[in-house]
N, C-alpha and C positions, 0 to 999 in steps of 0.2 A: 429524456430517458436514454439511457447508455443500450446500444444494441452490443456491447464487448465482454463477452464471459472472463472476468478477471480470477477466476477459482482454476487451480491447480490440478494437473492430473492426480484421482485419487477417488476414493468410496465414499460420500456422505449419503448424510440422516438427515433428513428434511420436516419439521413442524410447521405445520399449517393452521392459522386460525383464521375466523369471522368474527368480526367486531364490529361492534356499532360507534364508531368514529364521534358519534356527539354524548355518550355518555358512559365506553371503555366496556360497555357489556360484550358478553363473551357469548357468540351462539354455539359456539363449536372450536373444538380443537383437537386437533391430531398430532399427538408426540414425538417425536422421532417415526413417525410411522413409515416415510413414504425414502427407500433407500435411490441414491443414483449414482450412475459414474460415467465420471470425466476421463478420455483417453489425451494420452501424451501430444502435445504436436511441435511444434518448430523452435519455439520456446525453450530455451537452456535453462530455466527456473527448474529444479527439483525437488527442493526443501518449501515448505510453509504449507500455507492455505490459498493466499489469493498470489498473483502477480502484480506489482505496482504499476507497470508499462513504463516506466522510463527510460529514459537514453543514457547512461552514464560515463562519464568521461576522467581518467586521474589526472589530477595537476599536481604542477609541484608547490611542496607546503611553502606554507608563507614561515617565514624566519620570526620568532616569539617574540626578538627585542623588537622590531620593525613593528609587529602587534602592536604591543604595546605603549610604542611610541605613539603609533597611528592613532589609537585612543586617546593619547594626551595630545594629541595634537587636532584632533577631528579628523584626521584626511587618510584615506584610503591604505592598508598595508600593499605594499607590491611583493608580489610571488620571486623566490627565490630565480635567480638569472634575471630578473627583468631590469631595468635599469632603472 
């Protein structure tokens, strides 16, 4: 179980049901009823809903004929500068 709140600063509407897991009956449920919010924190994300948490890095593209060679050839393209 993830102890990492990955939702976004923002208002959400929470539904809630009880179910009977071995045959999908429904005891109870609650629609949008129950509101809550997320405050901003250290996180440069501002758009969406959740945060992915990844690390992201740019590289430089690989060159399309060197692709596409690499596919005919089976073996690896190398990234533009590398040798």
């Amino acid at each position: 179980m993830s102890t990492v709140m990955t939702l976004l600063a923002g208002r959400y509407r929470l539904s809630v049901a009880v179910v009977d897991g071995s045959d999908n009956e429904t005891y109870d449920y609650h629609d949008r009823l129950y509101d809550f919010q997320i405050y901003p924190d250290s996180r440069n994300e501002r758009y969406g809903f959740v945060t992915l948490g990844g690390d992201w890095q740019i590289e430089t593209p690989i060159n399309i004929q060197d692709e596409e060679r690499a596919i005919k050839d089976g073996s690896p393209a190398k990234r533009a500068g590398e040798g």
